[in-house]
NUVEXVO-799388 format. One line per 4 residues: their letters; for each residue x, y, z of C-alpha. Coordinates in nm, 4 decimals, always signed. Layout:
<recs>
a) X Y Z | ... .
</recs>
This chain:
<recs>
xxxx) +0.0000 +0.0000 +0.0000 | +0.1658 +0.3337 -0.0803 | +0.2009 +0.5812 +0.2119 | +0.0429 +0.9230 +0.1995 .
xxxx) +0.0785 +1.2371 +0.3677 | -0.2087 +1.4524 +0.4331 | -0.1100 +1.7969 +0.5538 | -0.2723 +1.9421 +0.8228 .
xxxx) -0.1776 +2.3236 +0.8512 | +0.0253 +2.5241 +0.6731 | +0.3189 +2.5506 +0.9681 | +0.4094 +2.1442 +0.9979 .
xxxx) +0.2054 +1.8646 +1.0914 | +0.0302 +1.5941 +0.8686 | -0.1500 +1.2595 +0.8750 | -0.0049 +0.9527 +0.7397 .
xxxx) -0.1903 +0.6884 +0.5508 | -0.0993 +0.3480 +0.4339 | +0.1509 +0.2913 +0.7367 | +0.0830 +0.0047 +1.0011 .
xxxx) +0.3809 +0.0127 +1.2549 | +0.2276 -0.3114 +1.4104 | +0.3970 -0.4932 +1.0972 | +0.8406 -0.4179 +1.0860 .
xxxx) +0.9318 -0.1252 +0.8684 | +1.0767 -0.2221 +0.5444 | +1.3473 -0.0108 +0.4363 | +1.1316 +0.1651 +0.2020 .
xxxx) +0.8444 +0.2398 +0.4840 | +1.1450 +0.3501 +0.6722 | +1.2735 +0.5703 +0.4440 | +0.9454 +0.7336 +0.3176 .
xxxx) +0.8679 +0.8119 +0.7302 | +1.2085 +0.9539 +0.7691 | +1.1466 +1.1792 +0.4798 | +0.8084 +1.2660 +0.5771 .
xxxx) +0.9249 +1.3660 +0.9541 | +1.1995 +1.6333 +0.7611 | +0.9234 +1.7517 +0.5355 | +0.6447 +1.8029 +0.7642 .
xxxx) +0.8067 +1.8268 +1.1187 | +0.5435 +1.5751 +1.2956 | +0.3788 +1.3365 +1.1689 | +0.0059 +1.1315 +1.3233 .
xxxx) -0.0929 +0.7973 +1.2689 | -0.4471 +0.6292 +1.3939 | -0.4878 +0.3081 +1.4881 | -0.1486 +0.1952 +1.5905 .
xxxx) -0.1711 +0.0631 +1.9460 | +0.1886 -0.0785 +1.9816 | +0.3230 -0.2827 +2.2291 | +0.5762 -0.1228 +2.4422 .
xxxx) +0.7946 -0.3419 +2.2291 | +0.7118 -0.2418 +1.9372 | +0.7030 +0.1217 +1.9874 | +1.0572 +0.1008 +2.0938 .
xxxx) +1.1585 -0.1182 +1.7642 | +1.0087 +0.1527 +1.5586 | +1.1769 +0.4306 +1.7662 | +1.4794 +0.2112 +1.7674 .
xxxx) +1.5188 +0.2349 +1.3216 | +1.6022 +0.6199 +1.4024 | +1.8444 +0.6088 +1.6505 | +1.9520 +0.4912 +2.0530 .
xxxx) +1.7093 +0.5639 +2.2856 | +1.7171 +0.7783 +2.5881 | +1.5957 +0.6609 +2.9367 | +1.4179 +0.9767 +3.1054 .
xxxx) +1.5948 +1.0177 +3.4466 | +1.2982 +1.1281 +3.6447 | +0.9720 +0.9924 +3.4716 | +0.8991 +0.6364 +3.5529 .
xxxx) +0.9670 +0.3892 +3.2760 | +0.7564 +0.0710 +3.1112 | +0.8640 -0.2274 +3.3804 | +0.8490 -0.4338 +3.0547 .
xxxx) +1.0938 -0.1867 +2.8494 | +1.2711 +0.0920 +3.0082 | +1.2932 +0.2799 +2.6787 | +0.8917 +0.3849 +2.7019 .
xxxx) +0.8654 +0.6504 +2.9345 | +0.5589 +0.6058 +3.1133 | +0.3317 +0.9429 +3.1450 | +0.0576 +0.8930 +3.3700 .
xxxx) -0.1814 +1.1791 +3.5226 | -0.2046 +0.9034 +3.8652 | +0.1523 +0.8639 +3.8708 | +0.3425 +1.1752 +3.7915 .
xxxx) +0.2835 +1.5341 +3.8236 | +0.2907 +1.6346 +3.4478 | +0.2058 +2.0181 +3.4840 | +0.5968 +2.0872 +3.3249 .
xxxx) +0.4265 +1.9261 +3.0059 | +0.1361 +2.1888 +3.0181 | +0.4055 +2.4396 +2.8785 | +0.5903 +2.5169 +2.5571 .
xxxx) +0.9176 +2.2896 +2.5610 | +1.0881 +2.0700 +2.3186 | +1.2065 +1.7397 +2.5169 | +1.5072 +1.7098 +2.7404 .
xxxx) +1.6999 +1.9856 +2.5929 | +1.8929 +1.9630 +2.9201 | +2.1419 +1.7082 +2.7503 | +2.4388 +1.8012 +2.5519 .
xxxx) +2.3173 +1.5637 +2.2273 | +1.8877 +1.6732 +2.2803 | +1.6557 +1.4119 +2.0982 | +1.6054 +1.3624 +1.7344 .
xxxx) +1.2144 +1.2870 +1.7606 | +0.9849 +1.1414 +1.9754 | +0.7053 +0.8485 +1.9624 | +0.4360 +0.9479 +2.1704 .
xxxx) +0.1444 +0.6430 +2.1485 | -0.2071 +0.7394 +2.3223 | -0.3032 +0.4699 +2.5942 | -0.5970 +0.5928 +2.8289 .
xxxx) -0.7696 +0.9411 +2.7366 | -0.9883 +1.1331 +2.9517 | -1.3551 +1.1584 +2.7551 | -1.2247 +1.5522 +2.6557 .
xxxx) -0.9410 +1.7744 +2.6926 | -0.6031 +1.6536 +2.6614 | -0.4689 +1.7599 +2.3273 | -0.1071 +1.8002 +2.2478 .
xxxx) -0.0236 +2.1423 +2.0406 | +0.3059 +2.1383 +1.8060 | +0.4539 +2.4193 +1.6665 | +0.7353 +2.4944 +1.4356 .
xxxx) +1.0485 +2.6554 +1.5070 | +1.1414 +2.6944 +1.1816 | +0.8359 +2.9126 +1.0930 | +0.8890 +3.1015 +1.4326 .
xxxx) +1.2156 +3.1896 +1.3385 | +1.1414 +3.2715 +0.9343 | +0.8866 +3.5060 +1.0883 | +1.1039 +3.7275 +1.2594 .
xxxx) +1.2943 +4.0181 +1.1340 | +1.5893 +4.0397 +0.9511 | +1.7839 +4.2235 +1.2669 | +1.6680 +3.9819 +1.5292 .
xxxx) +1.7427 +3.6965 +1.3031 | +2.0878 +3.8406 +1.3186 | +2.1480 +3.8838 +1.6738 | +2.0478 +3.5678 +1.7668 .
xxxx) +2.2713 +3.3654 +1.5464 | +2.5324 +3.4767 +1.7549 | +2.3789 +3.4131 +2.0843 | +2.3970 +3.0807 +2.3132 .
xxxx) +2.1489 +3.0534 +2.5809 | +2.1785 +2.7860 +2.9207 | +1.8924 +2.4776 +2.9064 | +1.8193 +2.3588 +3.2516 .
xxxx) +1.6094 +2.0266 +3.3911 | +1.5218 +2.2255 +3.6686 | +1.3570 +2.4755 +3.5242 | +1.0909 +2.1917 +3.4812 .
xxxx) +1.1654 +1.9556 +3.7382 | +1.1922 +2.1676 +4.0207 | +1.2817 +1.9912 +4.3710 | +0.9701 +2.1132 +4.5514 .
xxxx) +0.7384 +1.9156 +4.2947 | +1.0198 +1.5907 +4.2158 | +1.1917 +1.5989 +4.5796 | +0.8931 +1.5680 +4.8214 .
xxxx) +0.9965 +1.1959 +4.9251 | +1.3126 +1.0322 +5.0233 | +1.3022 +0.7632 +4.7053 | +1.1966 +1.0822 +4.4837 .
xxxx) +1.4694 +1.3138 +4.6730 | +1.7887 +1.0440 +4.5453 | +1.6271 +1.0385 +4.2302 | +1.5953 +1.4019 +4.2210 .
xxxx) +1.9500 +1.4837 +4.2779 | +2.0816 +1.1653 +4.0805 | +1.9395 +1.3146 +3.7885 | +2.0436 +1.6832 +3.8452 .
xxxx) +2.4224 +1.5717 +3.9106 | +2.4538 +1.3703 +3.6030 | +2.2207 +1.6558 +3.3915 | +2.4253 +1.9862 +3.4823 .
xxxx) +2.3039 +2.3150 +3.2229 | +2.4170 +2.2959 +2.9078 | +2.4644 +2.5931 +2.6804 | +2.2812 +2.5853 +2.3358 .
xxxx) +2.2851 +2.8157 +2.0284 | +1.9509 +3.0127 +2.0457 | +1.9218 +2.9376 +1.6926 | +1.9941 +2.5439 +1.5417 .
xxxx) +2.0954 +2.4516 +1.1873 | +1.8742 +2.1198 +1.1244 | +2.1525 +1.8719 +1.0560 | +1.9641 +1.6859 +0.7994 .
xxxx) +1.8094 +1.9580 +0.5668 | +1.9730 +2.2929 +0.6622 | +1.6514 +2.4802 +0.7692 | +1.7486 +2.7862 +1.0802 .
xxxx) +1.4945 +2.7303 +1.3844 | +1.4574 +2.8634 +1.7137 | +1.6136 +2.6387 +1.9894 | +1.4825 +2.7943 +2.2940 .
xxxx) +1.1555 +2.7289 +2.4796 | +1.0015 +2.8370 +2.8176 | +1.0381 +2.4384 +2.9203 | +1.4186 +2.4825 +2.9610 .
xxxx) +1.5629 +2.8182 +2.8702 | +1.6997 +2.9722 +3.1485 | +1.9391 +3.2520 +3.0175 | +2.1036 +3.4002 +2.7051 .
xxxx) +2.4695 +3.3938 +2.8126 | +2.5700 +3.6960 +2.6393 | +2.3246 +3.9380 +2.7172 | +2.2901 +4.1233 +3.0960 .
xxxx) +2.0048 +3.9413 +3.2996 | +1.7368 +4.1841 +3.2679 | +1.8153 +4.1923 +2.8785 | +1.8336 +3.7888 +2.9075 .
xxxx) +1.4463 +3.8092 +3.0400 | +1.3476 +4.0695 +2.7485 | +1.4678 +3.8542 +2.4734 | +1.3189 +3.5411 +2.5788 .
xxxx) +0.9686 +3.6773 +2.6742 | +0.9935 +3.7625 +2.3049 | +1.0985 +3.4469 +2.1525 | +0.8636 +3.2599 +2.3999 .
xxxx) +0.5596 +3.4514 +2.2646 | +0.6681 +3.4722 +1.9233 | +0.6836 +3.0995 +1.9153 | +0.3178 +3.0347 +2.0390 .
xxxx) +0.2018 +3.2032 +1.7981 | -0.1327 +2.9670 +1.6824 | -0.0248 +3.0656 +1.2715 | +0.3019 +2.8166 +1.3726 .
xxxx) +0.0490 +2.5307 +1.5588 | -0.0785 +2.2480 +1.4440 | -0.3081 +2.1237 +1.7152 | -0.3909 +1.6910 +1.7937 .
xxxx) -0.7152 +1.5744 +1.9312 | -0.5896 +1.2617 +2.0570 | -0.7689 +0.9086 +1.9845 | -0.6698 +0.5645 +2.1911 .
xxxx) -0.4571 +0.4180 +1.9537 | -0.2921 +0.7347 +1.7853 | +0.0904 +0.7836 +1.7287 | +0.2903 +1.0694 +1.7177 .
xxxx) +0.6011 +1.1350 +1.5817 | +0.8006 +1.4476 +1.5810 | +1.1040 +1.5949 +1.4862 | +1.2239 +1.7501 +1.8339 .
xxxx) +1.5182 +1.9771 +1.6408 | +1.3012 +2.1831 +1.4642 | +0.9621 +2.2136 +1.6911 | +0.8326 +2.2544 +2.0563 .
xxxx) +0.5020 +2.1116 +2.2246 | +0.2161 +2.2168 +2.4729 | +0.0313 +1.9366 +2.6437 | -0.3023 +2.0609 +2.7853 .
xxxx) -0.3868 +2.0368 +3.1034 | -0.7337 +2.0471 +3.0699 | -0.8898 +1.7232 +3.1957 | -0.8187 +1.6733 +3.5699 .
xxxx) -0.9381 +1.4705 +3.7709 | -0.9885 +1.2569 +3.4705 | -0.6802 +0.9946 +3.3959 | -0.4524 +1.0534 +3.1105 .
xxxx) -0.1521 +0.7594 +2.9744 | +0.0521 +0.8110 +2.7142 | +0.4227 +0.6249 +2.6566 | +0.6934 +0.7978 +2.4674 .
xxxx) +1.0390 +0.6642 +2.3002 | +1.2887 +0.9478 +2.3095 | +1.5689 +0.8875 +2.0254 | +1.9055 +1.0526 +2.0775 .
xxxx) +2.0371 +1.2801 +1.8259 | +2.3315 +1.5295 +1.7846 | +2.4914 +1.8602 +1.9555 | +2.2758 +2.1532 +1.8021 .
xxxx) +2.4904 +2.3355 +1.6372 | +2.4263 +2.7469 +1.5150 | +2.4462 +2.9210 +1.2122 | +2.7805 +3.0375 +1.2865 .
xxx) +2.9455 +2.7064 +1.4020 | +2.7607 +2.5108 +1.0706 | +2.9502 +2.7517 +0.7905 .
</recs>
C-alpha cells in the first residue's frame, strides 16, 4: 500500500496513511517516514496501538534511545517513558518545551502512542520553530545567530514538585548531578536539511549567556511569545490508539492540562540525536 501524507496546517504537521507500525518497517516504509518527519516536522498515525515493544523497535530504526531520568519507565521496556496523570505530576508538560533539551546531544524525535484518554481535553499542540524563526525580522534573526542561551532540567523539574519523598529526593539529585546546564545556540541549523529554527523554549531556557540578565528576560519573553504564535500550531485531538512522531530539532510542544481529575496515559520513546549546532558554528 503506498504511504500518503495529508497535511494538516500550513506551519508542519500531517497525517499519514498506508503505514501500520504493528507490521516491521521495510526499508522503504522507513525511508518514506524519515522523509516525511523532515518535510512536515510531525507526523500522526491512527490506529497503531503498539506494544511497548514495538514502539521502541520503531523508535529504535532512528536512533539509541534515551531513558528519562525522572519519569517512571515501562517495567516491561525501560525505553517507554511512562506518562501517567495518577503517577506523575505532568504540569511541566502543560508548557511550551521541546524534550530534554537539558542534555548536551537533545533528541532527534519522539514516539508518543495514546493509551488511556480522559472523555475531553487533553490535546497536544506542536509548533514549528522553523516558521517562528522565518517570521522574525531580519535584525533579530541576526542577533540571535550569535547568541547561546543555558537549558536547565530544573527549570521543569523543580525539587519542591520531584523531591517531596526520600526515594523521589535520590532520584531528584541523581538526575540533576549527572544533567548539569548545558549551553545551546539560540538558533539550530537542522543537521539533515539545513533549515534555521529557534532552539529555545520556556520548558528549559533559562538565560542568554551573552546578554545582561534583565536583557536575558526581554529577549526570551519575546521568543517565547513569538513561538506560540497559533499561525506556527498544528493542534492533535488525541484518539486511543494514535501515534505521534516528531522531529524535536526543529519544533516545541504544549500538552493541555485540561482534563483533571480525569486519567490521562501516554508512553513515549525518546531517540538521541546530535549537539545543536548554530548558524555560525555550521559555515
Amino acid at each position: 500500500m503506498t504511504i500518503t501524507f495529508e497535511r494538516l496546517s500550513p506551519a508542519l504537521g500531517a497525517l499519514v496513511h498506508g503505514l501500520d507500525l504493528r507490521e516491521p518497517l521495510t526499508a522503504t516504509s522507513h525511508a518514506a517516514l524519515h522523509q516525511g518527519l523532515l518535510e512536515h516536522q510531525v507526523l500522526f498515525l491512527r490506529d497503531q496501538l503498539l506494544t511497548p515493544r514495538q514502539q521502541r523497535d520503531v523508535a529504535a530504526r532512528f536512533g539509541d534511545l534515551h531513558i528519562h531520568p525522572i519519569y517512571p519507565k515501562h517495567p516491561e521496556q525501560p525505553e517507554i517513558l511512562v506518562l501517567d496523570t495518577e503517577l506523575n505530576d505532568l504540569r511541566d508538560n502543560a508548557l511550551w518545551h521541546t524534550d530534554v533539551s537539558f542534555i548536551q546531544t537533545p533528541p532527534l524525535g519522539s514516539l508518543l502512542s495514546a493509551r488511556q484518554l480522559p472523555p475531553y481535553g487533553g490535546d497536544t499542540l506542536w509548533a514549528s520553530n522553523s516558521a517562528a524563526y522565518a517570521a522574525l525580522s531580519a535584525p533579530i534573526r541576526e542577533l540571535l545567530e550569535g547568541l547561546s542561551a543555558w537549558h536547565d532540567l530544573s527549570k521543569s523539574f523543580p525539587l519542591e514538585r520531584f523531591g517531596q519523598t526520600p526515594d523521589a529526593l535520590e532520584r531528584f539529585n541523581a538526575a540533576r548531578a549527572a544533567n548539569p546546564p548545558v549551553r545551546h545556540p539560540l538558533v539550530r541549523v537542522h543537521p539533515e536539511t539545513g533549515a534555521k529554527g529557534l532552539f529555545v523554549s520556556e520548558g528549559f531556557t533559562t538565560r542568554i549567556v551573552e546578554l545582561t540578565e534583565s536583557e536575558s528576560d526581554a529577549l526570551l519573553r519575546l521568543l517565547f511569545a513569538h513561538a506560540a504564535r497559533p499561525e506556527f500550531q498544528v493542534r492533535w485531538q488525541w484518539r486511543v490508539g494514535d501515534l505521534a512522531f516528531w522531529d524535536n530539532r526543529i519544533t516545541q510542544h504544549y500538552a493541555c492540562d485540561d482534563y483533571r481529575p480525569q486519567r490521562r496515559v501516554m508512553h513515549r520513546a525518546t531517540i538521541l540525536g546530535d549537539r545543536p549546532r548554530g548558524p555560525r558554528e555550521a559555515i
